[in-house]
N, CA, C and O atoms as a Tripos MOL2 file, in Angstrom:
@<TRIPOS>MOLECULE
protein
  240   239    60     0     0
PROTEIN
NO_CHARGES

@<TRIPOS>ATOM
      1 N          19.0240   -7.7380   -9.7690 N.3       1 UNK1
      2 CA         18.4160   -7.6910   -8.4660 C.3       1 UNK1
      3 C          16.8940   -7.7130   -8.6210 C.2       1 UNK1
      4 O          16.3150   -6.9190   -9.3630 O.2       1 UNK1
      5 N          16.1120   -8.8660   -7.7270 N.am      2 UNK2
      6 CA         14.8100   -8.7980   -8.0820 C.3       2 UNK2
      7 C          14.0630   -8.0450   -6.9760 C.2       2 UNK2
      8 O          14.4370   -8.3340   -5.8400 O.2       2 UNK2
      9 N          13.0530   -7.1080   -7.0800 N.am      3 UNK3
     10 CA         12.4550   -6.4800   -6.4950 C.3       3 UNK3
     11 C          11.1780   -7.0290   -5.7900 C.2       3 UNK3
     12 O          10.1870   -6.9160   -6.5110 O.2       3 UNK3
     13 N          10.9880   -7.4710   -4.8400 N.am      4 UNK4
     14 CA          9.1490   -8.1810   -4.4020 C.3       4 UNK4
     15 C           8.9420   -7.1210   -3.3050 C.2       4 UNK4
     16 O           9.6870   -6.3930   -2.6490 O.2       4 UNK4
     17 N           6.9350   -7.4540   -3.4210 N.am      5 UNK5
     18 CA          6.3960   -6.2520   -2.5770 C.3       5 UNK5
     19 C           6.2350   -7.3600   -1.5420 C.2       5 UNK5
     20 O           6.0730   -8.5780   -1.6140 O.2       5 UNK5
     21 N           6.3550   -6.3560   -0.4210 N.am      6 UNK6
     22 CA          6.1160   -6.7720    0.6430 C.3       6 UNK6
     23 C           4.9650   -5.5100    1.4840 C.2       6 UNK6
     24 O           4.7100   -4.3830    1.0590 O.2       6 UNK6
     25 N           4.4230   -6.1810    2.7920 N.am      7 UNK7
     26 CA          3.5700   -5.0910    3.3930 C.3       7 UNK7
     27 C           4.5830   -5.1850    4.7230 C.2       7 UNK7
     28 O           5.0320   -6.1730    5.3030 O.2       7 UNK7
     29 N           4.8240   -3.2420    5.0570 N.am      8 UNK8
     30 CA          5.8260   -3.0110    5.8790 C.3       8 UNK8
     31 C           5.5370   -2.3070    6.8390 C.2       8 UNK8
     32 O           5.5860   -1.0780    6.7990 O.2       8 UNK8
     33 N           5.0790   -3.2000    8.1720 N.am      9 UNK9
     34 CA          4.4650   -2.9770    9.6380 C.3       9 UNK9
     35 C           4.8040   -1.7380   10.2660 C.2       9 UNK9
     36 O           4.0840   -0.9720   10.9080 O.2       9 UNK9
     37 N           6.3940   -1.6430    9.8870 N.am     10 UNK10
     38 CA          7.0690   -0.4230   10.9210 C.3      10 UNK10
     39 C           6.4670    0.9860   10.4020 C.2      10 UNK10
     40 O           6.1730    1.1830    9.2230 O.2      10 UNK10
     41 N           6.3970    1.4490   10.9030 N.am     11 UNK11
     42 CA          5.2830    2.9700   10.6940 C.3      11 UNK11
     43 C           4.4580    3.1880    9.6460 C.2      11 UNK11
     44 O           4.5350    4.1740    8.9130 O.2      11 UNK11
     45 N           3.4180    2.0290    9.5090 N.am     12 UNK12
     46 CA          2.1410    1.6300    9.4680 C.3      12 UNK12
     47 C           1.2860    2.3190   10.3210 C.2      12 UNK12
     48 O           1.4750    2.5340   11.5190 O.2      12 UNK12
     49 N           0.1710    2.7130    9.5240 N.am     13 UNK13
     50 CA         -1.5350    2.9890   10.2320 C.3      13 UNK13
     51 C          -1.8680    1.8490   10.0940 C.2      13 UNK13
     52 O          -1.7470    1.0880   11.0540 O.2      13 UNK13
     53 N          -2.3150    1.4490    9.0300 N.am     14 UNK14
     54 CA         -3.6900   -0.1350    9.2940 C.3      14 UNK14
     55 C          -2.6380   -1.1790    8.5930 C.2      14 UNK14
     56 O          -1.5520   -1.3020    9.1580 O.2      14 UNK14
     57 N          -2.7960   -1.6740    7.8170 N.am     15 UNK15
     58 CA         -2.1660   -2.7340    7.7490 C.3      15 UNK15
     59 C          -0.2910   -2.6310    6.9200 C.2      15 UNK15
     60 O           0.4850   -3.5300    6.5970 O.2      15 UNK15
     61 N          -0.2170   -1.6470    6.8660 N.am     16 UNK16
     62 CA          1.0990   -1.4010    6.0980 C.3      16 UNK16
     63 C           1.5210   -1.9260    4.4740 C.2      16 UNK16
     64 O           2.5940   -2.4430    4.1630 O.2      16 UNK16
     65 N           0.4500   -1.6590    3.6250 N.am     17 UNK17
     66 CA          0.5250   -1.8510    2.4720 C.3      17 UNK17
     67 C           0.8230   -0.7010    1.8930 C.2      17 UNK17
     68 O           1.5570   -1.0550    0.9700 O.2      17 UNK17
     69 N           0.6990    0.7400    1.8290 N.am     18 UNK18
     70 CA          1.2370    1.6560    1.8070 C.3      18 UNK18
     71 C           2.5720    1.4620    1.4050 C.2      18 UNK18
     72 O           3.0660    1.2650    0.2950 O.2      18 UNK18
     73 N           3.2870    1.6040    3.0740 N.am     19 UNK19
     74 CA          4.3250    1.2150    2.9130 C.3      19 UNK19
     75 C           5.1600    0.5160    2.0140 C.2      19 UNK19
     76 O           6.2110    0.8650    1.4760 O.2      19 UNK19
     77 N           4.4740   -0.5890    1.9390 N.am     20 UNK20
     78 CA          5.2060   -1.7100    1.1240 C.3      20 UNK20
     79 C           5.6440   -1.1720   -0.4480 C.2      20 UNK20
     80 O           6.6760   -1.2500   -1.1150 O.2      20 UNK20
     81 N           4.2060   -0.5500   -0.6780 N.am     21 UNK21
     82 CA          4.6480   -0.0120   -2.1290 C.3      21 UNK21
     83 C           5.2510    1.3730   -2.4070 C.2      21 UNK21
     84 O           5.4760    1.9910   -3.4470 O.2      21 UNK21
     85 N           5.4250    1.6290   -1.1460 N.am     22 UNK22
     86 CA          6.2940    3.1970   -1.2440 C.3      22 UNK22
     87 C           7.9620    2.9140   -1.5820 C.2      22 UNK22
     88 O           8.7410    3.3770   -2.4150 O.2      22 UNK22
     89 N           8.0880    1.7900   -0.3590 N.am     23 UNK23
     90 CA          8.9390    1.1670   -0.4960 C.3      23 UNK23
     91 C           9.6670    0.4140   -2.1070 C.2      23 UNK23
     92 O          10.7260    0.6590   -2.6860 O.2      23 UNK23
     93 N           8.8560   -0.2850   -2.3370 N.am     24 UNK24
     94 CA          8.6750   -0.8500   -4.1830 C.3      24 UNK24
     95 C           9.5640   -0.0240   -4.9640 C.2      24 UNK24
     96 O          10.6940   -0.1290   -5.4430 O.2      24 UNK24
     97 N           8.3160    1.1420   -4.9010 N.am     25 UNK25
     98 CA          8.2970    2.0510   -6.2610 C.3      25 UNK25
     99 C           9.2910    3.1430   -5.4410 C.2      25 UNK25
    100 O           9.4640    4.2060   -6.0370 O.2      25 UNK25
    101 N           9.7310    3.0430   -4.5840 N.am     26 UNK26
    102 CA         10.6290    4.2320   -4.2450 C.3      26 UNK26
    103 C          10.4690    5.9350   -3.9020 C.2      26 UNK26
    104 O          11.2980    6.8440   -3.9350 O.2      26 UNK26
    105 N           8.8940    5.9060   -3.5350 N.am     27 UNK27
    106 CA          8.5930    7.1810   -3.9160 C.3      27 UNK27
    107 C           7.8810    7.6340   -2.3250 C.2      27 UNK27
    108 O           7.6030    6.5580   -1.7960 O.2      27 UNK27
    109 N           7.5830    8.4980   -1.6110 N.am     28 UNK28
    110 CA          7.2190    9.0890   -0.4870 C.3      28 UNK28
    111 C           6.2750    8.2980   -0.1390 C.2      28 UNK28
    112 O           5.5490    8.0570   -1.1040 O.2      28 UNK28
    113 N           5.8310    7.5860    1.1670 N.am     29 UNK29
    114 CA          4.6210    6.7480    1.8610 C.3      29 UNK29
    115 C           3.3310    7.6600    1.6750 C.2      29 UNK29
    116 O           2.2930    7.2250    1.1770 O.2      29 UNK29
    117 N           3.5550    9.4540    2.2890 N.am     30 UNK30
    118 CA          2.2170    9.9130    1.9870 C.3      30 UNK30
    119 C           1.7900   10.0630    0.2840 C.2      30 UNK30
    120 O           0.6670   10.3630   -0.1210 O.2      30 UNK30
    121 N           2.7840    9.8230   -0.4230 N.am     31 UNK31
    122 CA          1.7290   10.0620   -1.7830 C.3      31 UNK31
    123 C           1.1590    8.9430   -1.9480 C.2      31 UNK31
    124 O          -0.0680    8.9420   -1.8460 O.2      31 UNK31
    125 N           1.5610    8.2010   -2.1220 N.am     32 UNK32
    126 CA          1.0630    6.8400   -1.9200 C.3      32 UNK32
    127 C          -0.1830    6.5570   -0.9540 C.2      32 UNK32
    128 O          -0.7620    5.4840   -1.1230 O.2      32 UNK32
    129 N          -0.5370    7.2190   -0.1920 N.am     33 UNK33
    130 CA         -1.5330    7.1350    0.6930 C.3      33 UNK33
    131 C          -2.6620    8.3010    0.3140 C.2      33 UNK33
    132 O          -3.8670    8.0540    0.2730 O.2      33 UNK33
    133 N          -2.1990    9.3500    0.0970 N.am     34 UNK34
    134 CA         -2.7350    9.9700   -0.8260 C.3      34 UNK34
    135 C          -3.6380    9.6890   -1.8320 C.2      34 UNK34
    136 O          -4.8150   10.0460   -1.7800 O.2      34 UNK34
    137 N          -3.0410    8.9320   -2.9450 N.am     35 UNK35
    138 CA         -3.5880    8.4310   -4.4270 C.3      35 UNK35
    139 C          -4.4450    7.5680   -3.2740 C.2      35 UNK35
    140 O          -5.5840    7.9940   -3.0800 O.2      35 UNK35
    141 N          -4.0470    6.4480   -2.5170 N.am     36 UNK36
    142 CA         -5.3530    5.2300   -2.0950 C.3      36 UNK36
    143 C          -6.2650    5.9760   -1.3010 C.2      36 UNK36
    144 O          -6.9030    5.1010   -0.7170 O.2      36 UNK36
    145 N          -6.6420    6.9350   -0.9860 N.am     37 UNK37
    146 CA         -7.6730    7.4990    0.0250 C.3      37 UNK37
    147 C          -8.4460    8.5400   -1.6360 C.2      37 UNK37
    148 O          -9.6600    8.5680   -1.8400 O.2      37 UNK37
    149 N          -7.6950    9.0620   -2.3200 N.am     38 UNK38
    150 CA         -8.1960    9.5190   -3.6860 C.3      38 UNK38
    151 C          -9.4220    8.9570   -4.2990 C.2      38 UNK38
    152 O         -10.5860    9.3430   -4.4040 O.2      38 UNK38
    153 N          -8.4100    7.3750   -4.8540 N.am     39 UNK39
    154 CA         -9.0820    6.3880   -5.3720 C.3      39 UNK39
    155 C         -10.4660    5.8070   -4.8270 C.2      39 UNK39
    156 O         -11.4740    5.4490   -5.4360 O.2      39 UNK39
    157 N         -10.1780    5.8370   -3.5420 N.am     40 UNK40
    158 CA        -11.1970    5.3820   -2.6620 C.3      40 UNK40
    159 C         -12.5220    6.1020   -2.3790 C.2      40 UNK40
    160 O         -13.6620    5.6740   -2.2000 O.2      40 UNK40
    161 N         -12.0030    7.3240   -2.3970 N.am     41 UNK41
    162 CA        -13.2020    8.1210   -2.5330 C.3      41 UNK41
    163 C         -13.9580    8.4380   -3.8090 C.2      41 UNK41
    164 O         -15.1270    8.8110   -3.9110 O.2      41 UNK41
    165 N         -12.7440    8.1390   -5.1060 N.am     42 UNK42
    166 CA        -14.0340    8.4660   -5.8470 C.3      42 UNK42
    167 C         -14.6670    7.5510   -7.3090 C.2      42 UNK42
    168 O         -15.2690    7.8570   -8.3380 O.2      42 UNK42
    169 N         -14.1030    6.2300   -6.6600 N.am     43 UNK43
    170 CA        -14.7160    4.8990   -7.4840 C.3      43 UNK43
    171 C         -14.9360    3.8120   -6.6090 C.2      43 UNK43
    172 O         -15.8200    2.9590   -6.6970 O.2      43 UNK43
    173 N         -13.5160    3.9910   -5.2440 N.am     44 UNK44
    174 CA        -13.8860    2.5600   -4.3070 C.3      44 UNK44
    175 C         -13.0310    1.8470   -4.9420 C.2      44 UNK44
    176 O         -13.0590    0.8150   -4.2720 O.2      44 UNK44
    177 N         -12.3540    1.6880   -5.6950 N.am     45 UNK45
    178 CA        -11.6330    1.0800   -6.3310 C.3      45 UNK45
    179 C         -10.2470    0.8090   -5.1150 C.2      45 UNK45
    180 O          -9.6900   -0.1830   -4.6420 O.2      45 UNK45
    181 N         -10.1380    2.0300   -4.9970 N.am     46 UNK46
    182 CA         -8.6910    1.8170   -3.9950 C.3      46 UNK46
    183 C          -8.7920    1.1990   -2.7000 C.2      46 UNK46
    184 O          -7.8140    0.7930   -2.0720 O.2      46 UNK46
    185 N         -10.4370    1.1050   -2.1550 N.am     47 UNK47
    186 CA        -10.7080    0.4860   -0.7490 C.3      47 UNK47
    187 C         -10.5140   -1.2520   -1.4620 C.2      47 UNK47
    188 O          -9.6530   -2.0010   -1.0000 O.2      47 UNK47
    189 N         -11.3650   -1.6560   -2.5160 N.am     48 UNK48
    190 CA        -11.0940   -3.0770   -3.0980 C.3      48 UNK48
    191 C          -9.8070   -3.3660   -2.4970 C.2      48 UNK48
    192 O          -9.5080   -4.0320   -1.5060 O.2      48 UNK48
    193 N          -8.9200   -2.5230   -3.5650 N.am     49 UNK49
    194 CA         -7.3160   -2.7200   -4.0120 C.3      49 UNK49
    195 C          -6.3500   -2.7380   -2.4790 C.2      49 UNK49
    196 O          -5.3450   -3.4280   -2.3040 O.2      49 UNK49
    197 N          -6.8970   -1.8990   -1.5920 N.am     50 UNK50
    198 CA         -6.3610   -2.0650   -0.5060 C.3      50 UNK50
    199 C          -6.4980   -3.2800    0.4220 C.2      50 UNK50
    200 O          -5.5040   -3.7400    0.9830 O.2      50 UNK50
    201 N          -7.9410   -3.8980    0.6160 N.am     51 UNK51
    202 CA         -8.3160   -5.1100    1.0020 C.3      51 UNK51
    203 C          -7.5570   -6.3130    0.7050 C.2      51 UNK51
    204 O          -6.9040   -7.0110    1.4810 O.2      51 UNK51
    205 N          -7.7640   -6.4530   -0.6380 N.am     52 UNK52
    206 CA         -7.0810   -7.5330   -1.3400 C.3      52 UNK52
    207 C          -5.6360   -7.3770   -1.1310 C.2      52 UNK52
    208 O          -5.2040   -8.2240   -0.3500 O.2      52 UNK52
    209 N          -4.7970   -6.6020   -1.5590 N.am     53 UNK53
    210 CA         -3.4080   -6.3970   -0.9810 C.3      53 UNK53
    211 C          -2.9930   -6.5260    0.2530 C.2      53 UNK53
    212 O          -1.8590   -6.9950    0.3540 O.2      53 UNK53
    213 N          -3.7510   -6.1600    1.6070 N.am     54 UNK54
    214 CA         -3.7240   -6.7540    2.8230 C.3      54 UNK54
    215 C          -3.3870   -8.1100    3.0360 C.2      54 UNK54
    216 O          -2.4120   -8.5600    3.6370 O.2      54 UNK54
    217 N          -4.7090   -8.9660    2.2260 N.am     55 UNK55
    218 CA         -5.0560  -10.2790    2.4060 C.3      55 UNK55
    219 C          -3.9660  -10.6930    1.8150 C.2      55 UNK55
    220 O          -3.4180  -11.4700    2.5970 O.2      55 UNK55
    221 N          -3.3460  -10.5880    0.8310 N.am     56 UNK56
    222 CA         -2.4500  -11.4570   -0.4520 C.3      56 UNK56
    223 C          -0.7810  -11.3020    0.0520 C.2      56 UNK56
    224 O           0.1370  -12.1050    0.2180 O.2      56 UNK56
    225 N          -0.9280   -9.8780    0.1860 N.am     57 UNK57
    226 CA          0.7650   -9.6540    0.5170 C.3      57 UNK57
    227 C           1.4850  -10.3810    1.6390 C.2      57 UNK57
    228 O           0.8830  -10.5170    2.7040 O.2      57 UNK57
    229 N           2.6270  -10.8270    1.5120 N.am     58 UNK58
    230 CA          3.0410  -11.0640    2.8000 C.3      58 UNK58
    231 C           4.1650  -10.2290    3.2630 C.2      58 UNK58
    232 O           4.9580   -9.6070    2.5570 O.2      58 UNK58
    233 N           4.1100  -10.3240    4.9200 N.am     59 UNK59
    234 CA          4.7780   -8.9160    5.3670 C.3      59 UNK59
    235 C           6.3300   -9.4360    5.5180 C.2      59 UNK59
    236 O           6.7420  -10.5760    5.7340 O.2      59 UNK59
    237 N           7.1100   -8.1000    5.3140 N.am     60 UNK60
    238 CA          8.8260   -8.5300    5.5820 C.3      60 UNK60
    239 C           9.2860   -9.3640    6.8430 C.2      60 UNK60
    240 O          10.4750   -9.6440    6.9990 O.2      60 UNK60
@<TRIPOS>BOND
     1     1     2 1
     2     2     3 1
     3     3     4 2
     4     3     5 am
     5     5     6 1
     6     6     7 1
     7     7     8 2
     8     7     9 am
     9     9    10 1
    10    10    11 1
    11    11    12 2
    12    11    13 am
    13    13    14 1
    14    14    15 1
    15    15    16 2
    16    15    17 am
    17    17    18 1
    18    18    19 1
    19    19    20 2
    20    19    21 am
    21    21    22 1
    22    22    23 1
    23    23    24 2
    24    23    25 am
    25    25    26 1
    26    26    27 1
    27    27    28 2
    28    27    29 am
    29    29    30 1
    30    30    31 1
    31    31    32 2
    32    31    33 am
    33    33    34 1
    34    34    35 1
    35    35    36 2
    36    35    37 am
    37    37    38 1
    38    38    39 1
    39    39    40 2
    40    39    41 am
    41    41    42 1
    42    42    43 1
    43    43    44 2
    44    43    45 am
    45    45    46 1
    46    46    47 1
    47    47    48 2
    48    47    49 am
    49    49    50 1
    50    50    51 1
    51    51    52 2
    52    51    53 am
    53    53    54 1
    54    54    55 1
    55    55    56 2
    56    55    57 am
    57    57    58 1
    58    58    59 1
    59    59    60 2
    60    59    61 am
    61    61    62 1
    62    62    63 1
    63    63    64 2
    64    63    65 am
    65    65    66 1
    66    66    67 1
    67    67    68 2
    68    67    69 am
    69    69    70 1
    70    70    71 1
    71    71    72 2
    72    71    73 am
    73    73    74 1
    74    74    75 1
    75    75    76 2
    76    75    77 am
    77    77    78 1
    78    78    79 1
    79    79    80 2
    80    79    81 am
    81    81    82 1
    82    82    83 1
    83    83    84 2
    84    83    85 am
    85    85    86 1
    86    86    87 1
    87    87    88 2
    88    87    89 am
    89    89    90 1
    90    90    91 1
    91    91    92 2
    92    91    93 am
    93    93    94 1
    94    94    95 1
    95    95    96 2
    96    95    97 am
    97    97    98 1
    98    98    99 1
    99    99   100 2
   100    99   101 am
   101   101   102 1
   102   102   103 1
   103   103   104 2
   104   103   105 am
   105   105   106 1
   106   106   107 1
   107   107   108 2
   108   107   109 am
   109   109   110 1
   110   110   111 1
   111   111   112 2
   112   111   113 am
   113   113   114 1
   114   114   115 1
   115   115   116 2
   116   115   117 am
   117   117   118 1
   118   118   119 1
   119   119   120 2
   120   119   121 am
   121   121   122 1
   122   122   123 1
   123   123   124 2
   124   123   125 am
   125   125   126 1
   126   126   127 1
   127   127   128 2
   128   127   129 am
   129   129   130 1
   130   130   131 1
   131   131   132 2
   132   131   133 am
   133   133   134 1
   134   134   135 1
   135   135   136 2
   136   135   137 am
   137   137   138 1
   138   138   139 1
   139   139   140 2
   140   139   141 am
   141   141   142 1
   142   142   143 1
   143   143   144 2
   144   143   145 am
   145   145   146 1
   146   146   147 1
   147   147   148 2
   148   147   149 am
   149   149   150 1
   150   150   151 1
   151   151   152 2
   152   151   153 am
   153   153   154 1
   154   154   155 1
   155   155   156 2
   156   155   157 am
   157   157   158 1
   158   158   159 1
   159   159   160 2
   160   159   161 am
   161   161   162 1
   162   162   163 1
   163   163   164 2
   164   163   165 am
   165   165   166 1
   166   166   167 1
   167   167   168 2
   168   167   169 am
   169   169   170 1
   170   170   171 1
   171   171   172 2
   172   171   173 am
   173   173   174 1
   174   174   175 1
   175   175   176 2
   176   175   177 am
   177   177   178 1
   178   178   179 1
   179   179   180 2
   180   179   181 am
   181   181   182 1
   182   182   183 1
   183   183   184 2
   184   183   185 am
   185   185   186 1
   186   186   187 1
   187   187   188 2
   188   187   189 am
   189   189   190 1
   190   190   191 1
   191   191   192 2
   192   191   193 am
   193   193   194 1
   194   194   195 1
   195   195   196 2
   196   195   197 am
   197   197   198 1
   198   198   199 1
   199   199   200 2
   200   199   201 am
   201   201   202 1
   202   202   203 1
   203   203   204 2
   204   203   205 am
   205   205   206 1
   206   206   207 1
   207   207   208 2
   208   207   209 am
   209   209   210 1
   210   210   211 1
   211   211   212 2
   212   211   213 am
   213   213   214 1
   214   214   215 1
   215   215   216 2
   216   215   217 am
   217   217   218 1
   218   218   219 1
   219   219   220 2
   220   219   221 am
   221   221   222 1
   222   222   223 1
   223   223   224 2
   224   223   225 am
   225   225   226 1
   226   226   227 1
   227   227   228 2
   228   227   229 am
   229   229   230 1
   230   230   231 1
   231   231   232 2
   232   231   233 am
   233   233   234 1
   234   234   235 1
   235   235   236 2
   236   235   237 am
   237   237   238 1
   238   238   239 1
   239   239   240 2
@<TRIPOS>SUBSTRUCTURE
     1 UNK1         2 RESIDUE 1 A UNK
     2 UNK2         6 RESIDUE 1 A UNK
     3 UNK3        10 RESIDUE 1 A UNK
     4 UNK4        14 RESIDUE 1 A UNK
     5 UNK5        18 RESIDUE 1 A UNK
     6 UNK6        22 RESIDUE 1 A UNK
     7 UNK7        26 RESIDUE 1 A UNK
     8 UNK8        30 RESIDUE 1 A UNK
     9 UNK9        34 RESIDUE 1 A UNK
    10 UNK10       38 RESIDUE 1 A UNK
    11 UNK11       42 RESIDUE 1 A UNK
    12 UNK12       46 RESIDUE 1 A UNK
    13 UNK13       50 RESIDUE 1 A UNK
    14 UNK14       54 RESIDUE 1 A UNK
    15 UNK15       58 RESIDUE 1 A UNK
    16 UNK16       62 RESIDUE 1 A UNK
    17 UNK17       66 RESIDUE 1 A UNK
    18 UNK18       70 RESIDUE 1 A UNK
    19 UNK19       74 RESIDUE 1 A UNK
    20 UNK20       78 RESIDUE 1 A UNK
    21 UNK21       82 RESIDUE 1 A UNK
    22 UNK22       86 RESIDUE 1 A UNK
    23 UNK23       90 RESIDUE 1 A UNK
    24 UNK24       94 RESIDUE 1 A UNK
    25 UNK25       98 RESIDUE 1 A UNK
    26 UNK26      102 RESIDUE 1 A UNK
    27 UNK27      106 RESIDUE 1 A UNK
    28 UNK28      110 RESIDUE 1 A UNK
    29 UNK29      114 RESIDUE 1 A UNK
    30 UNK30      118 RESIDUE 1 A UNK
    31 UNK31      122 RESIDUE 1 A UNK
    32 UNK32      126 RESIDUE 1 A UNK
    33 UNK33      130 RESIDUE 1 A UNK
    34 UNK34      134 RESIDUE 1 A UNK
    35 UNK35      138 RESIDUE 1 A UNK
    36 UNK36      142 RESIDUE 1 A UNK
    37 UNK37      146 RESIDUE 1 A UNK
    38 UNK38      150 RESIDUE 1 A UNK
    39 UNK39      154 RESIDUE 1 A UNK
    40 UNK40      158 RESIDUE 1 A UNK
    41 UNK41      162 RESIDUE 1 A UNK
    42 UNK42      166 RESIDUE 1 A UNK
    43 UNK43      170 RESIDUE 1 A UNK
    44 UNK44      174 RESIDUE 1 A UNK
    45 UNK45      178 RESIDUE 1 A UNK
    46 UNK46      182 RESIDUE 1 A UNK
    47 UNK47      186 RESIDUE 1 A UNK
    48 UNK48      190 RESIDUE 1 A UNK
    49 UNK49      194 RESIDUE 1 A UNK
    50 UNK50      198 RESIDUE 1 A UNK
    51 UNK51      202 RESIDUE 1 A UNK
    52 UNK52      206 RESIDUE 1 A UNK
    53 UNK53      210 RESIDUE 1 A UNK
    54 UNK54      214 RESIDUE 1 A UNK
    55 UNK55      218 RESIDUE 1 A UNK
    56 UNK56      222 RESIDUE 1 A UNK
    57 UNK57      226 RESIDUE 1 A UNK
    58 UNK58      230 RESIDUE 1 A UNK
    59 UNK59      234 RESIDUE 1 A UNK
    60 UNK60      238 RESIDUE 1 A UNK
């Protein structure tokens, strides 16, 4: 069974990439949101990573 990310609209804040990879990796939406607001605050790295994943992913 092959696994692809998708970005997942239904109880989404901004663009539902979150989701998508909570979904993925199987693991709770807020940790996952968590680590990207983390990241974000303390390299910016995760605001990049979030952008680009917006733009690239396509939604279910």
């Amino acid at each position: 069974m092959r696994k692809t990310l998708y970005k997942i609209r239904q109880g989404s804040i901004i663009c539902g990439v979150c989701n998508g990879i909570a979904e993925y990796f199987n693991v709770d939406v807020n940790v996952v949101r968590i680590g990207t607001v983390i990241l974000g605050c303390c390299s910016g790295v995760g605001v990049i990573a979030y952008i680009v994943a917006a733009i690239i992913l396509p939604e279910a």
